[in-house]
PQR file of N, CA, C, O and H, with PARSE charges and radii, in Angstrom:
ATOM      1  N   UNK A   1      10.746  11.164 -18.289 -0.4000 1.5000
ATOM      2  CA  UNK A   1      10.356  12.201 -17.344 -0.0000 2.0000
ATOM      3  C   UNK A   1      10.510  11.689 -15.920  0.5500 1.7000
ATOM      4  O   UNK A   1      10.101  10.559 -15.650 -0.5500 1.4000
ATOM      5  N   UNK A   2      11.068  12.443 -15.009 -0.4000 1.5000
ATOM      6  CA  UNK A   2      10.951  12.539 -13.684 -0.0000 2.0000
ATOM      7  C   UNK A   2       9.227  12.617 -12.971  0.5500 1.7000
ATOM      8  O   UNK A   2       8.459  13.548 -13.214 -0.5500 1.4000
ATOM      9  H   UNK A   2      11.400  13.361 -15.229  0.4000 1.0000
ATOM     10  N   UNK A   3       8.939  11.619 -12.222 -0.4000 1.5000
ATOM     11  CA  UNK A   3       7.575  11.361 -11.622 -0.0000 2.0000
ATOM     12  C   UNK A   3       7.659  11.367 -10.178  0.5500 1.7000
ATOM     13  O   UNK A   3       8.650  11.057  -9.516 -0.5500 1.4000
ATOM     14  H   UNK A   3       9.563  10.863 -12.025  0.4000 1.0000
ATOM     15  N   UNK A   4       6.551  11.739  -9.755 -0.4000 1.5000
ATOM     16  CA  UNK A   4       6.128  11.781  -8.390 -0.0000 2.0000
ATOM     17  C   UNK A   4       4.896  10.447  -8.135  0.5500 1.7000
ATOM     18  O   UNK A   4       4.302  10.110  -9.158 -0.5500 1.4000
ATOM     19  H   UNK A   4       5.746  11.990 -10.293  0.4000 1.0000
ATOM     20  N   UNK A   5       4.561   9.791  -6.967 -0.4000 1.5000
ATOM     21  CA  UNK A   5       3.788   8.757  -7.424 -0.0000 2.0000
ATOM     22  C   UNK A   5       3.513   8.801  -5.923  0.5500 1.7000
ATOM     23  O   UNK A   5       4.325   8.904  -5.004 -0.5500 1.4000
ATOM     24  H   UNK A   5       5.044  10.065  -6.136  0.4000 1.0000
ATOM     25  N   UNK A   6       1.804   8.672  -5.873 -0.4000 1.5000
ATOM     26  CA  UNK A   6       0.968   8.672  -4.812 -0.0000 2.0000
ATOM     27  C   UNK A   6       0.639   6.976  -4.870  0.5500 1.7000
ATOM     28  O   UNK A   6       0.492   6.488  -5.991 -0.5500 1.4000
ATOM     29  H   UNK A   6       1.144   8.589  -6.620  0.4000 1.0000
ATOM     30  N   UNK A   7       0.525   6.091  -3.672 -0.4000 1.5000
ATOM     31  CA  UNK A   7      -0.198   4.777  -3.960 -0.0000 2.0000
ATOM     32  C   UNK A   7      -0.771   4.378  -2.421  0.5500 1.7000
ATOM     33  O   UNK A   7       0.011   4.442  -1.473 -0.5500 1.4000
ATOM     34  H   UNK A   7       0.644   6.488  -2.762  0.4000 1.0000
ATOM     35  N   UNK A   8      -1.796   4.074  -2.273 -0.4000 1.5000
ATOM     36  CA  UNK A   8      -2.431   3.275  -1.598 -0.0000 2.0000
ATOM     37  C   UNK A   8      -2.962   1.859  -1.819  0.5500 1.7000
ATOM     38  O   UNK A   8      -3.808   1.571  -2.665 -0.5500 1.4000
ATOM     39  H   UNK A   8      -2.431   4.022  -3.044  0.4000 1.0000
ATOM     40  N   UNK A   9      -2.287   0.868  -0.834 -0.4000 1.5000
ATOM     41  CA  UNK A   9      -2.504  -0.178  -0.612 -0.0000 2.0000
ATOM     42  C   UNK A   9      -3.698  -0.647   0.278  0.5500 1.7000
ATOM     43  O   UNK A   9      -3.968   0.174   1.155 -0.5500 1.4000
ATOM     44  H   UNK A   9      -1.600   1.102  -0.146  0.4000 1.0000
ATOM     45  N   UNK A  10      -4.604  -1.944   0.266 -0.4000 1.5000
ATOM     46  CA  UNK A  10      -5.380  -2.332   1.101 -0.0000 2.0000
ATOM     47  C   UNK A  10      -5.463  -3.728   1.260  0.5500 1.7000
ATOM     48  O   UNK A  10      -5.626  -4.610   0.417 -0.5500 1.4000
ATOM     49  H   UNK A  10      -4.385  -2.611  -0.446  0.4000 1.0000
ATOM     50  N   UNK A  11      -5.295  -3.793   2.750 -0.4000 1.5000
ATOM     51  CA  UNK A  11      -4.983  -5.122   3.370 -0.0000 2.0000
ATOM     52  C   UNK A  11      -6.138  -5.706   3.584  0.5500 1.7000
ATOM     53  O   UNK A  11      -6.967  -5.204   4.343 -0.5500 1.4000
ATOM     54  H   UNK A  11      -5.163  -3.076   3.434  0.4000 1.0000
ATOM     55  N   UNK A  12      -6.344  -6.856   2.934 -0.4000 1.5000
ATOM     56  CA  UNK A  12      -8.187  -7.608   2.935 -0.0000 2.0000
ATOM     57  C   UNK A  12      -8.084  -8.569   3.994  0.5500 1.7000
ATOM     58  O   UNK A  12      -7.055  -8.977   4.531 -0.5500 1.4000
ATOM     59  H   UNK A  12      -5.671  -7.264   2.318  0.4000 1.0000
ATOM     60  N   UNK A  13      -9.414  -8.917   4.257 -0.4000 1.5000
ATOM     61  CA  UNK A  13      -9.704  -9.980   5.843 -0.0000 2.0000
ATOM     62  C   UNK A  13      -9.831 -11.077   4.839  0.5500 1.7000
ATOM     63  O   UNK A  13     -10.336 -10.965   3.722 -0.5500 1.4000
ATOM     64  H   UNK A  13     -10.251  -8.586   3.820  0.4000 1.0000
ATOM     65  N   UNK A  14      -9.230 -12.319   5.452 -0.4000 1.5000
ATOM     66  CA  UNK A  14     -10.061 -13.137   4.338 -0.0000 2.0000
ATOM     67  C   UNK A  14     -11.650 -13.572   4.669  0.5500 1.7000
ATOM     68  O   UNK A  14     -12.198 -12.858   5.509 -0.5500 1.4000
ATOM     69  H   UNK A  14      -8.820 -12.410   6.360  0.4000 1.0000
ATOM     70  N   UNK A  15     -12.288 -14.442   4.219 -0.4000 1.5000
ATOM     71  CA  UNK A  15     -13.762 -14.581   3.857 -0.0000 2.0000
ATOM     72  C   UNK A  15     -14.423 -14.981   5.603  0.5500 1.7000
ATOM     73  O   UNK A  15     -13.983 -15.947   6.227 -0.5500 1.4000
ATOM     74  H   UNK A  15     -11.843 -15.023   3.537  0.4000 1.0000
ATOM     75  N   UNK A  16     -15.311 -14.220   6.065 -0.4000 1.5000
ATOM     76  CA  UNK A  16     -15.458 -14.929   7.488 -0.0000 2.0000
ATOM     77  C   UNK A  16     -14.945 -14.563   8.594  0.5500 1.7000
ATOM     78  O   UNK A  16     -15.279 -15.069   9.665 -0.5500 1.4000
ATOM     79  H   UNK A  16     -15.668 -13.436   5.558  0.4000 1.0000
ATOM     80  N   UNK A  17     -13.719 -13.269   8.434 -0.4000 1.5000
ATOM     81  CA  UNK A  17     -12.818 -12.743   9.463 -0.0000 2.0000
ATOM     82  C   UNK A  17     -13.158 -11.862  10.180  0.5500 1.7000
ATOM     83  O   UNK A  17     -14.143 -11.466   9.556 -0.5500 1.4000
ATOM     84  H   UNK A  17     -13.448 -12.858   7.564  0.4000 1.0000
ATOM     85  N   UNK A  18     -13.090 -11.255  11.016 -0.4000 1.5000
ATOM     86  CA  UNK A  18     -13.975 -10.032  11.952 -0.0000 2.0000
ATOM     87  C   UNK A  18     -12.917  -8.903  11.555  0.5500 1.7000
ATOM     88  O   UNK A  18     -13.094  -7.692  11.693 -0.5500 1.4000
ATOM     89  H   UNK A  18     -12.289 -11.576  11.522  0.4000 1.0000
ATOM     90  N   UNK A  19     -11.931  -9.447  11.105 -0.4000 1.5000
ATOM     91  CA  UNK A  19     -10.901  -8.385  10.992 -0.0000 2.0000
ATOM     92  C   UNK A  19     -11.237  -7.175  10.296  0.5500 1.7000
ATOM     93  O   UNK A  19     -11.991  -7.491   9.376 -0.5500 1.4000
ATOM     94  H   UNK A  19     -11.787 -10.431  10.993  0.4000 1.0000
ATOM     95  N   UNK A  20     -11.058  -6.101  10.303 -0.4000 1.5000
ATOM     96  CA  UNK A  20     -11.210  -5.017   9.144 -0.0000 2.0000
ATOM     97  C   UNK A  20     -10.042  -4.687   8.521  0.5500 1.7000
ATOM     98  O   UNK A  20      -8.910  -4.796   8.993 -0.5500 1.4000
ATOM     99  H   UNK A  20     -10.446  -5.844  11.051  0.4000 1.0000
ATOM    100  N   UNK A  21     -10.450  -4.156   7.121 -0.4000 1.5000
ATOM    101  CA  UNK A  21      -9.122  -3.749   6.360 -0.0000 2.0000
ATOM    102  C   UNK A  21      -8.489  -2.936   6.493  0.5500 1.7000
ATOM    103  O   UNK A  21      -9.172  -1.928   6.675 -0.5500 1.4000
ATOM    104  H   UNK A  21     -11.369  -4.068   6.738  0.4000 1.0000
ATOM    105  N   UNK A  22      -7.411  -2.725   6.516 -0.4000 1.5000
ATOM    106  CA  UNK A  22      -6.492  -1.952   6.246 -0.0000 2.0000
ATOM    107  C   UNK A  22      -5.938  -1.145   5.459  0.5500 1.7000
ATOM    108  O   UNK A  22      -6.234  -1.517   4.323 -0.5500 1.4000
ATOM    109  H   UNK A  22      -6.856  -3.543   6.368  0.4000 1.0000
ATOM    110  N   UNK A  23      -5.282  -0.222   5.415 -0.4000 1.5000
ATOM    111  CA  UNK A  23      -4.651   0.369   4.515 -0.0000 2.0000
ATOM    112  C   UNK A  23      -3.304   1.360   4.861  0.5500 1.7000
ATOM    113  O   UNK A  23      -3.236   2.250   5.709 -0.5500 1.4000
ATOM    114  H   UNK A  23      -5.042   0.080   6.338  0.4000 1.0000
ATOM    115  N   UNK A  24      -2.256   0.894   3.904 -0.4000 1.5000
ATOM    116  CA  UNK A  24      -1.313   1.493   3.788 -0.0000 2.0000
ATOM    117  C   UNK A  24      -1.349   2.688   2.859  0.5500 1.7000
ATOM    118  O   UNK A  24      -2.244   2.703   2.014 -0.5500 1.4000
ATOM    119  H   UNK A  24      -2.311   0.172   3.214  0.4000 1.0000
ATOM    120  N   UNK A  25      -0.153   4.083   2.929 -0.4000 1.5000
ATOM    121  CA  UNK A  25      -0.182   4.744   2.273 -0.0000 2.0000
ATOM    122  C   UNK A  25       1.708   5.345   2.036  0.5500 1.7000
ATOM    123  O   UNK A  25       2.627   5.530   2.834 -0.5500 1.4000
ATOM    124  H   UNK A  25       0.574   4.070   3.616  0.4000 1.0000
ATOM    125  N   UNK A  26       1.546   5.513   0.177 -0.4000 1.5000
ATOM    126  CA  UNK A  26       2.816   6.172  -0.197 -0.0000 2.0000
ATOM    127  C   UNK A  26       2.802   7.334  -0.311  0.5500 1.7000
ATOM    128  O   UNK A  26       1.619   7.502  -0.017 -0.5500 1.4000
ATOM    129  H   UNK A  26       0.799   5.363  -0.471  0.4000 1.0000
ATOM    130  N   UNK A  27       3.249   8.517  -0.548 -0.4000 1.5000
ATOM    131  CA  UNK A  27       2.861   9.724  -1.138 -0.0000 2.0000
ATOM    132  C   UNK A  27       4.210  10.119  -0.922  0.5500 1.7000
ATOM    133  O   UNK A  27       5.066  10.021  -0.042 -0.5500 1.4000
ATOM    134  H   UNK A  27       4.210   8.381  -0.787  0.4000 1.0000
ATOM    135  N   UNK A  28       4.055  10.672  -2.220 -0.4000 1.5000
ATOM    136  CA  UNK A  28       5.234  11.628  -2.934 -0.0000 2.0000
ATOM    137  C   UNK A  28       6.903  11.044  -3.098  0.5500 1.7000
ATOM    138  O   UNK A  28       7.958  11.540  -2.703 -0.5500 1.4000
ATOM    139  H   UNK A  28       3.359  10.752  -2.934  0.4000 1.0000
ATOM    140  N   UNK A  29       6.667  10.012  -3.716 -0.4000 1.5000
ATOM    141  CA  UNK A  29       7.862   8.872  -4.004 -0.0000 2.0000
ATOM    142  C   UNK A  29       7.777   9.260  -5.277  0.5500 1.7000
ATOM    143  O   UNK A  29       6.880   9.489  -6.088 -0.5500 1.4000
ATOM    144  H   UNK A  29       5.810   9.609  -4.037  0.4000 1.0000
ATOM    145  N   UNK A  30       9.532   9.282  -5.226 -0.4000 1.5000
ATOM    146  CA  UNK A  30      10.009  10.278  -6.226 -0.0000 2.0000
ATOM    147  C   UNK A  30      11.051   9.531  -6.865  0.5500 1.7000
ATOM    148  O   UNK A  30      12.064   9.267  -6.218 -0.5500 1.4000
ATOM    149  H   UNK A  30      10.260   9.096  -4.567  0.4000 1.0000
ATOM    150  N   UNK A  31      10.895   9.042  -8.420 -0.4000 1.5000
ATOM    151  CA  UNK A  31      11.630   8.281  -9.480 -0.0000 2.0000
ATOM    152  C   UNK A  31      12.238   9.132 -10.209  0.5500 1.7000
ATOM    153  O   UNK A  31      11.440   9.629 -11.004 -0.5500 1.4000
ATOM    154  H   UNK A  31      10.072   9.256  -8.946  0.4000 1.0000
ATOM    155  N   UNK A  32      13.508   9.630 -10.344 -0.4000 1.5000
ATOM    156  CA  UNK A  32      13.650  10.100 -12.239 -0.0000 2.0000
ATOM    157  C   UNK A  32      13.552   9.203 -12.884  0.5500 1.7000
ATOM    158  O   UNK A  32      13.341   8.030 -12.574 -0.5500 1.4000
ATOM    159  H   UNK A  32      14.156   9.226  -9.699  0.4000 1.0000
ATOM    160  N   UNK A  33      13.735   9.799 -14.103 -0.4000 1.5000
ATOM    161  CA  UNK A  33      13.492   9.300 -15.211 -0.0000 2.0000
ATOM    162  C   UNK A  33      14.304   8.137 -15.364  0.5500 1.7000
ATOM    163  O   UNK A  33      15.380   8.333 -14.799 -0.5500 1.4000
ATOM    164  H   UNK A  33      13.907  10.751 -14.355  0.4000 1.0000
ATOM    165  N   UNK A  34      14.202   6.319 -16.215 -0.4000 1.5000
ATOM    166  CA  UNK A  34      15.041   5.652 -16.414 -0.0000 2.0000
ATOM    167  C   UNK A  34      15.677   4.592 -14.907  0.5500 1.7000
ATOM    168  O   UNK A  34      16.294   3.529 -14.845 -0.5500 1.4000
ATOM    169  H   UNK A  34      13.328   6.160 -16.674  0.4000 1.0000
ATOM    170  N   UNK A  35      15.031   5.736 -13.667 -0.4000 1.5000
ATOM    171  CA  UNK A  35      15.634   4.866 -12.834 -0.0000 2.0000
ATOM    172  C   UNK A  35      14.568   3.887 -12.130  0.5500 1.7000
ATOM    173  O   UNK A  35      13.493   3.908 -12.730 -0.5500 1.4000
ATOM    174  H   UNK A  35      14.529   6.599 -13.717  0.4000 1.0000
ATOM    175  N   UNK A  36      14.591   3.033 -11.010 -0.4000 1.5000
ATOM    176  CA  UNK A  36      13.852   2.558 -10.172 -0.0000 2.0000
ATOM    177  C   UNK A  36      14.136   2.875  -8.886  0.5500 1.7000
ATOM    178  O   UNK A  36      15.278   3.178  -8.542 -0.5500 1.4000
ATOM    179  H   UNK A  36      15.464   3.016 -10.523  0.4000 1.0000
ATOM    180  N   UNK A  37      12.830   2.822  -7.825 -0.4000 1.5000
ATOM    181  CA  UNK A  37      13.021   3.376  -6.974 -0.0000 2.0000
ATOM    182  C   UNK A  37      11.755   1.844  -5.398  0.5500 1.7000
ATOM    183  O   UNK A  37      10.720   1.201  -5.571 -0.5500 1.4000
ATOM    184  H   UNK A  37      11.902   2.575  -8.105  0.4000 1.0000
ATOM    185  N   UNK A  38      12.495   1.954  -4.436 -0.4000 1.5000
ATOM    186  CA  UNK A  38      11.904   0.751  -4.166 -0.0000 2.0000
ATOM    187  C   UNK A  38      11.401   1.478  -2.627  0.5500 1.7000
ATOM    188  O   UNK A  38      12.095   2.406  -2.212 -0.5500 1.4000
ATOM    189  H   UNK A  38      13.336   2.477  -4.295  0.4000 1.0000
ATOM    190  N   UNK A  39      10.042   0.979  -1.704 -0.4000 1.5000
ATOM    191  CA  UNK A  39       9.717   1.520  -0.967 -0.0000 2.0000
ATOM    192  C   UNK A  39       8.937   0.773  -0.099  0.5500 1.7000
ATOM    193  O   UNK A  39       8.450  -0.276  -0.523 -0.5500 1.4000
ATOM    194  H   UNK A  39       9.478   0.225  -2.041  0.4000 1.0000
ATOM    195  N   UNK A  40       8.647   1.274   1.518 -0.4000 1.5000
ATOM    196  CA  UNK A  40       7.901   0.631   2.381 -0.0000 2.0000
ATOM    197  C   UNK A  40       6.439   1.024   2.470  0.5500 1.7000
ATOM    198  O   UNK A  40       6.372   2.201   2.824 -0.5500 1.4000
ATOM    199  H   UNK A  40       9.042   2.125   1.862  0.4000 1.0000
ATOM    200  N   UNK A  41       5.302   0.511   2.292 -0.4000 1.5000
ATOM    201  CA  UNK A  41       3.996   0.687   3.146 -0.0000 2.0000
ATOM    202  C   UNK A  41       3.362  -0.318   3.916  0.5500 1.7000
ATOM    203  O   UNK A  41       3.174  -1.527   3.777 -0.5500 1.4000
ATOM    204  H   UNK A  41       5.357  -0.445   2.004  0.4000 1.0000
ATOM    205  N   UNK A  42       2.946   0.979   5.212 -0.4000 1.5000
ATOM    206  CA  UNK A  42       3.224   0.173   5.996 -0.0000 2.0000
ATOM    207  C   UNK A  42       1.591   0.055   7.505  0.5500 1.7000
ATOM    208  O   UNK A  42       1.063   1.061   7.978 -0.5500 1.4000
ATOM    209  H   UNK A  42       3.098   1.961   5.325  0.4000 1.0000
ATOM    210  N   UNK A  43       1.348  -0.850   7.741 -0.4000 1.5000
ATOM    211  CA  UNK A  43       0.187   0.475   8.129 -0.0000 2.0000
ATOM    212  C   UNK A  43       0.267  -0.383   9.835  0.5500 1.7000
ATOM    213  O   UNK A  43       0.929  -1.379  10.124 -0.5500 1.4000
ATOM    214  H   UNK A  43       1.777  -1.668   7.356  0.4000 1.0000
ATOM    215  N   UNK A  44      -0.475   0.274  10.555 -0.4000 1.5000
ATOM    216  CA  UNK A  44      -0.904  -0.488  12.285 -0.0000 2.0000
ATOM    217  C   UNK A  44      -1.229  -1.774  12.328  0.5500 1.7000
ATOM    218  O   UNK A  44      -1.763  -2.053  11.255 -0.5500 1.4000
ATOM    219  H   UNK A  44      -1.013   1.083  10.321  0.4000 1.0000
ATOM    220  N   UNK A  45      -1.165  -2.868  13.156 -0.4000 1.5000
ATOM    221  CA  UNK A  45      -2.141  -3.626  13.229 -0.0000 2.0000
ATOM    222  C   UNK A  45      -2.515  -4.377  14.483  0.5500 1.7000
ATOM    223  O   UNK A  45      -1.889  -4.967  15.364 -0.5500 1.4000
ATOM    224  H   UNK A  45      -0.731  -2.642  14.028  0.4000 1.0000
ATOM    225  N   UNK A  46      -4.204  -4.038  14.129 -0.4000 1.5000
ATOM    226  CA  UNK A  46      -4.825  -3.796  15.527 -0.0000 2.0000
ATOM    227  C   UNK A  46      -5.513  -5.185  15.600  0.5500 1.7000
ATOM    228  O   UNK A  46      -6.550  -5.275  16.257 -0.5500 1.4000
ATOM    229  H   UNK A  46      -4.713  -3.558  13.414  0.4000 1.0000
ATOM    230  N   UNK A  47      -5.157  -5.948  15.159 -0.4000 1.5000
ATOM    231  CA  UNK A  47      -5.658  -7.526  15.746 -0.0000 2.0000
ATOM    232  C   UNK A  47      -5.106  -8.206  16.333  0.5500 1.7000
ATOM    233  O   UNK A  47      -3.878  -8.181  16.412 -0.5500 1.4000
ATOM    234  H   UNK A  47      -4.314  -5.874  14.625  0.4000 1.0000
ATOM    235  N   UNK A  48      -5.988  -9.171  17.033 -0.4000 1.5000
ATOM    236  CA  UNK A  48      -5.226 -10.548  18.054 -0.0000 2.0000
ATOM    237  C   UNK A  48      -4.550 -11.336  17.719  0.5500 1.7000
ATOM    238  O   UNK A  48      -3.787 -11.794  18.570 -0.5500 1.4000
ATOM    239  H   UNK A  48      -6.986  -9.190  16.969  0.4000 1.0000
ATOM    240  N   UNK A  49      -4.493 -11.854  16.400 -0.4000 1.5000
ATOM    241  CA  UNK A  49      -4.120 -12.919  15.874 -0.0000 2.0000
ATOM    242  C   UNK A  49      -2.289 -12.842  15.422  0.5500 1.7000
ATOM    243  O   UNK A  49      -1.423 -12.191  16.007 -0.5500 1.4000
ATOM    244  H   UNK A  49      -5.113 -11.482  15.708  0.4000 1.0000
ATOM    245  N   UNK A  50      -2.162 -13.543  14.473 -0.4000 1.5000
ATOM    246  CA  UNK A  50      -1.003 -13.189  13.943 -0.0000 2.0000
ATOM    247  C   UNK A  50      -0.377 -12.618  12.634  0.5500 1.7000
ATOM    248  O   UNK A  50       0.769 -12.633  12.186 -0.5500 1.4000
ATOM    249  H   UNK A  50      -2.865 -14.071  13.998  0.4000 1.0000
ATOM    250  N   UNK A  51      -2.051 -11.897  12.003 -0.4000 1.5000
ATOM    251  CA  UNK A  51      -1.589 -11.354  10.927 -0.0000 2.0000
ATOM    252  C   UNK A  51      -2.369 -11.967   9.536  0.5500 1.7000
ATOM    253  O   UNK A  51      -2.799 -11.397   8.533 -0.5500 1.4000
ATOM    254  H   UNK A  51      -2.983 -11.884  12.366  0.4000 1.0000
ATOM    255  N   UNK A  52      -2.341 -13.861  10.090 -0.4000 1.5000
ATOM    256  CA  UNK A  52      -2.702 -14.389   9.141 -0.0000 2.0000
ATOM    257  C   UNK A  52      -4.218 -14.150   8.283  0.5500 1.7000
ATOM    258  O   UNK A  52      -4.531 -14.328   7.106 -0.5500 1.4000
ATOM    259  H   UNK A  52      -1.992 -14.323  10.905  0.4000 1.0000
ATOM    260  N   UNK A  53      -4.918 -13.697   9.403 -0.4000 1.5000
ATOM    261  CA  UNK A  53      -6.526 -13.112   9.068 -0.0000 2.0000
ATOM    262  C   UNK A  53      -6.185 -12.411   7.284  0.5500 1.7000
ATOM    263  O   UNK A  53      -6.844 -12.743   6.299 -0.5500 1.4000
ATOM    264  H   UNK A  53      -4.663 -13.552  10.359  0.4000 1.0000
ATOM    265  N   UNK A  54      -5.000 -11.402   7.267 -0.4000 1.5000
ATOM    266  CA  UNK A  54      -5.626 -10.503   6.130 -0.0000 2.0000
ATOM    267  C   UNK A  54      -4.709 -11.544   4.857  0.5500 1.7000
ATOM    268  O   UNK A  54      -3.540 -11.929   4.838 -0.5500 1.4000
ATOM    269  H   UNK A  54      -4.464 -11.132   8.067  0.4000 1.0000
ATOM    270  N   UNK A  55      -5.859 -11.747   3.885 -0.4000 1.5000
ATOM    271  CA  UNK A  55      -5.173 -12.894   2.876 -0.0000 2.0000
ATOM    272  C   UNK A  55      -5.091 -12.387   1.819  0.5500 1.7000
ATOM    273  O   UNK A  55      -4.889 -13.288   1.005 -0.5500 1.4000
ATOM    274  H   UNK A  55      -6.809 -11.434   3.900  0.4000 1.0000
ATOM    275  N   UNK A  56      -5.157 -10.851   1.043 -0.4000 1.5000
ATOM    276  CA  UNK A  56      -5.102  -9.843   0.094 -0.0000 2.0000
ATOM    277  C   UNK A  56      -4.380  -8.905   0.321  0.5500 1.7000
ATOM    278  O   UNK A  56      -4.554  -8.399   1.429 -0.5500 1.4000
ATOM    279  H   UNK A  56      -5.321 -10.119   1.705  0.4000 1.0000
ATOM    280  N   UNK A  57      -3.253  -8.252  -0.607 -0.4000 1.5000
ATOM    281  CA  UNK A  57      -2.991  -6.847  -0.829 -0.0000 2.0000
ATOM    282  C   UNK A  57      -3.034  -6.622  -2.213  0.5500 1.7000
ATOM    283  O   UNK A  57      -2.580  -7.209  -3.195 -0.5500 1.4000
ATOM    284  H   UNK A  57      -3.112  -8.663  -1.507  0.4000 1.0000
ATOM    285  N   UNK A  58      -3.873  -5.354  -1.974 -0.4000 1.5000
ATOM    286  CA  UNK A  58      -4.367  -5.172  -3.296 -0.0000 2.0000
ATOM    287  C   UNK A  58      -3.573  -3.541  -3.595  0.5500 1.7000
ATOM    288  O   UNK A  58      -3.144  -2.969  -2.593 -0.5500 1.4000
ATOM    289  H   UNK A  58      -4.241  -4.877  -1.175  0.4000 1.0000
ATOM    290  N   UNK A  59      -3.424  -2.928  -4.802 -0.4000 1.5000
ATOM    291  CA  UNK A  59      -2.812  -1.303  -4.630 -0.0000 2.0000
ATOM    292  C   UNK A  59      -4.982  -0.933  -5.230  0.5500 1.7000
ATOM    293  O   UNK A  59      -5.632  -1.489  -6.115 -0.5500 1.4000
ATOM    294  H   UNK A  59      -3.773  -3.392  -5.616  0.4000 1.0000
ATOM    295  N   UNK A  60      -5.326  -0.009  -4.409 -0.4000 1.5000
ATOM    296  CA  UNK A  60      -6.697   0.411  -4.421 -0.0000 2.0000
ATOM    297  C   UNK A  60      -6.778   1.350  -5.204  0.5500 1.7000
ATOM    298  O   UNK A  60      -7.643   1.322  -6.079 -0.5500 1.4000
ATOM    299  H   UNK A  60      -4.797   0.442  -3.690  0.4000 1.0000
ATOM    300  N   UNK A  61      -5.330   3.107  -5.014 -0.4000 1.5000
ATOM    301  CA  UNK A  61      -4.633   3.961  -5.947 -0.0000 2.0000
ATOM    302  C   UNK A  61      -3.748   4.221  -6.466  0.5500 1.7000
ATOM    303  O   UNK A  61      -2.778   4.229  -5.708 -0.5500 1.4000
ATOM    304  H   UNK A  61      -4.628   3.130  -4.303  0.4000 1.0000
ATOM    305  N   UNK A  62      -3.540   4.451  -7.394 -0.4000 1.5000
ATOM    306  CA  UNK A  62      -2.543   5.100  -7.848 -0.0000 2.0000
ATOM    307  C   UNK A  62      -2.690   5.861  -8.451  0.5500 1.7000
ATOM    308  O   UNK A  62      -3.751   6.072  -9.039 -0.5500 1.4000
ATOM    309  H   UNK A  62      -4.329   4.444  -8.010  0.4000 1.0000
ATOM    310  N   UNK A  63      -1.241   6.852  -8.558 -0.4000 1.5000
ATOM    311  CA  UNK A  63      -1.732   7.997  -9.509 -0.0000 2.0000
ATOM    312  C   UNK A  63       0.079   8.096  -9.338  0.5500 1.7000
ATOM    313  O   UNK A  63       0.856   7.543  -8.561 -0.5500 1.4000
ATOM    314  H   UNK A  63      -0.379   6.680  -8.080  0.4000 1.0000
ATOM    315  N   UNK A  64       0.319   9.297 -10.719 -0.4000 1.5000
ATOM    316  CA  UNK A  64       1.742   9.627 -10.877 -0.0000 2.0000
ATOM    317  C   UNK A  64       1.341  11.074 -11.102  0.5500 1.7000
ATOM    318  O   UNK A  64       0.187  11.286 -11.474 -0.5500 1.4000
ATOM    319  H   UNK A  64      -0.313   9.746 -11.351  0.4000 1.0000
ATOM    320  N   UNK A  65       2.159  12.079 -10.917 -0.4000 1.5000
ATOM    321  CA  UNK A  65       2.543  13.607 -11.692 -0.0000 2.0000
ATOM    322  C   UNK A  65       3.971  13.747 -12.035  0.5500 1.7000
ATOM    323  O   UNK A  65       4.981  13.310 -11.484 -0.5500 1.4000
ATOM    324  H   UNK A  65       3.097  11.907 -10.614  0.4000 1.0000
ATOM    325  N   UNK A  66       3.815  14.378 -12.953 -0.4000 1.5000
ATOM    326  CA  UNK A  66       5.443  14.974 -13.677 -0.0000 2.0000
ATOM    327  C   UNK A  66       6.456  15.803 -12.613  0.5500 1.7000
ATOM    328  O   UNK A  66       5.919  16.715 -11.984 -0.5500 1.4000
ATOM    329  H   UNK A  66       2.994  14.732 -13.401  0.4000 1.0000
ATOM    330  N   UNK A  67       7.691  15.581 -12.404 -0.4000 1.5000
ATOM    331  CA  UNK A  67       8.171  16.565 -11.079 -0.0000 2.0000
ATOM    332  C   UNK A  67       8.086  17.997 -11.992  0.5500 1.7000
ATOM    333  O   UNK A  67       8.356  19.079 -11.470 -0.5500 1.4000
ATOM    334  H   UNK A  67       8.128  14.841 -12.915  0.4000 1.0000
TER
END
């Protein structure tokens, strides 16, 4: 079957960081059937540093529907 696929990602501080998390979002990425399909999320980032603060990505949702 042909799928539609919602996913949210979340970018973690590591232990001690002032940073807050983040989150990226996919929606409505679209596979047929048999194939693969490859994609960006992507989100702001509003800290000083260089990034290194967030030491997790985790996918938080997912979900698929039938096209």
């Amino acid at each position: 079957m042909d799928y539609t696929y919602n996913i949210t990602m979340k970018f973690n501080p590591a232990a001690g960081s002032s940073a807050v998390a983040a989150t990226a979002r996919v929606n409505s990425l679209k596979v047929k059937a048999g194939a693969s399909q490859q994609t960006e999320a992507t989100a702001p980032y509003t800290g000083k540093g260089d990034g290194s603060e967030y030491k997790e990505c985790v996918v938080s949702t997912a979900s698929k529907s039938a096209l």
